[in-house]
N, C-alpha and C positions, 0 to 999 in steps of 0.2 A: 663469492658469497652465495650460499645459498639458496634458494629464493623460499618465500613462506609456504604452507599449506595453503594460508589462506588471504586474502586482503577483507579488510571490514571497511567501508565505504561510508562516512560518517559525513551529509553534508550538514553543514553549519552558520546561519542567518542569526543573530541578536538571537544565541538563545544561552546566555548569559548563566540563566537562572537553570535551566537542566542541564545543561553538557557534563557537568564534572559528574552528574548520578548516572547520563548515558554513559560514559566513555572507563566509568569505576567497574560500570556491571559489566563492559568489555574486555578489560584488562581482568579480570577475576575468573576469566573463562577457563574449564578443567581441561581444554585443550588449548594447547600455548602455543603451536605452530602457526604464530599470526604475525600481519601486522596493521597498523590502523592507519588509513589515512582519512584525515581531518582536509574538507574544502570549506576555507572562511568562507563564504559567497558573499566579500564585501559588509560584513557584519560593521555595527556602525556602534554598536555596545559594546562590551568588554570579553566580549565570545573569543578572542583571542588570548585575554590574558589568563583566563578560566584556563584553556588547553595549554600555553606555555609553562604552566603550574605542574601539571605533570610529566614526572621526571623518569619517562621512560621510552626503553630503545627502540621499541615499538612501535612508535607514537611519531610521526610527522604530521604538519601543516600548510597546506598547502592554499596560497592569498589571491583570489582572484578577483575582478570585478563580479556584479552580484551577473549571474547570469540564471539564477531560479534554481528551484528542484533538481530540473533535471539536468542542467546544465553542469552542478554541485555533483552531480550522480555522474557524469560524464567525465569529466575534469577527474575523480577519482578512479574509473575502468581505465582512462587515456594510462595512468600511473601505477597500475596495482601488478606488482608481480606472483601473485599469487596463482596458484594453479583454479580456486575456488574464488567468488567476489561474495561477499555479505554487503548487504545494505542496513543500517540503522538509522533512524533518522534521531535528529540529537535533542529531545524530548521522550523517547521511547527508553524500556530499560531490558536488556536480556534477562531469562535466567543462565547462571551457569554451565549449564550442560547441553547449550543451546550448538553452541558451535561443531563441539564431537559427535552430538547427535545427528547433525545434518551432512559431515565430514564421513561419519560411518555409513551414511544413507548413499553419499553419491559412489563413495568407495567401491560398493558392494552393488551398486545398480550403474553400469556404463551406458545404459541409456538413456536417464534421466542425464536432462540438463538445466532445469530447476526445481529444488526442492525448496519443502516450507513446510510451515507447522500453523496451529492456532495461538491466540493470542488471549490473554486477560486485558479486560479494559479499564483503565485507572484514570481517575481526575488527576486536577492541575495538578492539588498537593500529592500527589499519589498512590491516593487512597486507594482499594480497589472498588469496581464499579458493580453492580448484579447483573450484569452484561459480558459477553465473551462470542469472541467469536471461533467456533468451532466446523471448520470448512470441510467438504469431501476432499477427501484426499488419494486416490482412484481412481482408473479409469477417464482420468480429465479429459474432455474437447474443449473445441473451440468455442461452442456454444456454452459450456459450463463457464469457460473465461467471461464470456460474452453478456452474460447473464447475470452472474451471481460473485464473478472473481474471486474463487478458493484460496486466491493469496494473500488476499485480505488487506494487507498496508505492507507502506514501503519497508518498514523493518522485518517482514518475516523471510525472505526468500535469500537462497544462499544459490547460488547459479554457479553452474560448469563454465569459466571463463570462455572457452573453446568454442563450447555450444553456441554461447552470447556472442561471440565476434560474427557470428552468421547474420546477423542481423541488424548491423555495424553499416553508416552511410556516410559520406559526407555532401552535405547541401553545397549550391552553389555558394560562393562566400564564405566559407569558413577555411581558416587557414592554418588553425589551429592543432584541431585533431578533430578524431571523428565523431558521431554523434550514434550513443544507442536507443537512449532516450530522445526523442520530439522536444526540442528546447523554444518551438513556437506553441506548445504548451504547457501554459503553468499550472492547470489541475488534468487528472487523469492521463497525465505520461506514463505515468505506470500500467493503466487498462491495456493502453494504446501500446506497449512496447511486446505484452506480456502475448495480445492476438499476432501481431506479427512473426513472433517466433514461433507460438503452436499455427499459425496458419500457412508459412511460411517455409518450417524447418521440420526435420523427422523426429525431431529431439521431445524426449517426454516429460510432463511436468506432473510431477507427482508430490504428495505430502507427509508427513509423517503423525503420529499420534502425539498429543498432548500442549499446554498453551506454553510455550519456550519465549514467548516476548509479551512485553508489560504494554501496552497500545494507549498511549496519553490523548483524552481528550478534550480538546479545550473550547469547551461551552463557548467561552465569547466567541468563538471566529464561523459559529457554524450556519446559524442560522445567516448570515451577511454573507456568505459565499454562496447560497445555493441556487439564487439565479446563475451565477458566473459558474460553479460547476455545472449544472445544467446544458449552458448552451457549450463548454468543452468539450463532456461527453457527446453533445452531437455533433461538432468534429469528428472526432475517435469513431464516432461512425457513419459519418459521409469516407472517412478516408478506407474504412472498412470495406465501403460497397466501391473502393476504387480498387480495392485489393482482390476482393475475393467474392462479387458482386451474387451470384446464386446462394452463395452462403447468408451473406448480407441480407437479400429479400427473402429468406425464410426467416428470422433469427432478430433480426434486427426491432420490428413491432416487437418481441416478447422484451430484449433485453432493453428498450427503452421503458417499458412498464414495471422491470425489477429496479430501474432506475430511480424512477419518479417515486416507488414506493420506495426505498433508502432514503432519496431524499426525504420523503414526508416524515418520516421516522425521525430525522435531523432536526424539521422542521418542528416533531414532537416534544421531542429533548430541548428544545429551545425553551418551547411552552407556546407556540405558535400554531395556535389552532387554527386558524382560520387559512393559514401556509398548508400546514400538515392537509384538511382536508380537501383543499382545493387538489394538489398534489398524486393526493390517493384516488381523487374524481378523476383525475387527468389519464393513470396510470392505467383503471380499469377499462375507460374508452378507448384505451391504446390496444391491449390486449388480454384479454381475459385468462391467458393461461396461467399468470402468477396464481389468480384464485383456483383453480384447478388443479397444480402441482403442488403450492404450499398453501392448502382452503387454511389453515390454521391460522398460521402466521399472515397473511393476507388477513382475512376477516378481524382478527384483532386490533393486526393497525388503522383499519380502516374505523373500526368502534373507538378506538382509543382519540382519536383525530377526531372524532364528531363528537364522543365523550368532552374533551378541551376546547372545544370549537363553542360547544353548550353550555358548558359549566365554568370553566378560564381553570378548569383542575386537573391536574395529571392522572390519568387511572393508571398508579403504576402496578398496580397488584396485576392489573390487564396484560400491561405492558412486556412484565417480567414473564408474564407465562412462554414469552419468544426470545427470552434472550439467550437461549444457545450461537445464535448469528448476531453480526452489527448490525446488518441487513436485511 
């Protein structure tokens, strides 16, 4: 048989209530050369029966203990015969012409080994949001990764299987299969994967124009995670400066201050002023080059976070004037 163009990597935790919207706007793709695999990661809701509903060839599930994100992301690579790997996560929604469009990109460019696009940002219900994230897509380094990650969320990136096994380990203890993703952790495996392979590998990560994925936000879980993202990403880059340490001590002060201001941003969209400002305080003392490169977007968020911090109000009119980025 065959094998696909492409594999779509669809991990799957209690998410009951989007999967059959992710997994519709995958199967509707104008390129068909695919197949999909689903990793329940130990789902405890009906996230299984949702996928068994769909009656097509495409479509496997594959049941494992919950082993996280990345673990979900891994468990899928271990299995995907596809020459290309997609990732979605299963609350996100493509558009259409998401996949040919990324398929014709790596076609025609043999040195990219991940491509991506931007993203529209949508609540629960899936409204759309006055936010979007629209990344450089060019010229990327390590410090663009490091900094600001053009790839923006786990659904945008469609990677050269090939390129990706370059960056492929197995820990001690695992017996299983190998790990491309860091499954010691549960936020930012994605940053942490995406430096390894530009810092690591000759392969180019480039993007494409226009928003090809629907980016679900969900208000409740953001502002409660952003101590615990916080201290992951400084993981991501302790392991950084074991990696590539010259790069690390240049790089590292600035991209924890694009950090700290995302989160405050997070912290904003909560309605958490008093988070958000402390956060933007934090980011500046860290490094001042965010105000330097992006005075705009910087300066706003930091009004906006004292604006909520003063008043308990959102200045979204403020806010909006930066939503070209999530971040």
């Amino acid at each position: 048989m065959q094998s696909p163009k492409v594999t779509v990597v669809v991990p799957a935790y209690n998410v009951a209530a989007t999967i059959g919207e992710t997994l519709r706007s995958i199967l509707n793709q104008t390129l068909q050369d695919f197949e999909v695999i689903v990793v329940n990661d130990g789902a405890t809701d009906a996230t299984a029966d949702v996928v068994a509903e769909f009656n097509s060839p495409k479509l496997r599930m594959i049941t494992q203990r919950n082993r996280g994100l990345a673990g979900a992301r891994n468990t899928g690579l271990h299995h995907a015969k596809g020459e290309y790997v997609a990732f979605c996560d299963s609350d996100d929604v493509w558009e259409p012409e998401k996949l040919e469009r990324h398929c014709a990109h790596l076609d025609g460019n043999p040195h990219v080994g991940i491509s991506y696009a931007g993203s529209s940002m949508i609540d629960e219900a899936g409204k759309f949001l006055k936010v979007a994230q629209r990344p450089k897509l060019s010229g990327i380094t390590a410090a663009d990764v490091f900094k600001r990650n053009p790839i923006g969320n786990g659904s945008a990136p469609v990677v050269r299987k090939a390129a990706f096994d370059a960056i492929a380990f197995r820990p001690a203890g695992e017996e299983e299969r190998d790990w491309w993703f860091d499954e010691t952790l549960r936020q930012s495996e994605d940053i942490d994967a995406w430096l390894r392979f530009i810092l690591s590998t000759d392969w180019k990560v480039e993007g494409i124009p226009g928003l090809l994925t629907r980016y679900r936000i969900n208000f409740g879980g953001l502002s409660a995670n952003i101590t615990k993202q916080y201290e992951t990403w400084k993981r991501v880059r302790d392991k950084v400066r074991g990696l590539a340490p010259d790069f690390a001590a240049k790089v590292a002060p600035v991209a924890e201050a694009y950090q700290l201001r995302f989160l405050a941003r997070r912290a904003f969209m909560m309605g958490d002023g008093k988070v958000a400002l402390a956060l933007m305080t934090q980011a500046l003392r860290t490094s001042a080059k965010p105000l330097a490169e992006e005075p705009v977007k910087t300066t706003v968020t930091l009004l906006a976070a004292l604006a909520l911090r003063v008043f308990s109000t959102k200045p979204q009119n403020l806010f909006n004037l930066t939503s070209s980025h999530a971040n």
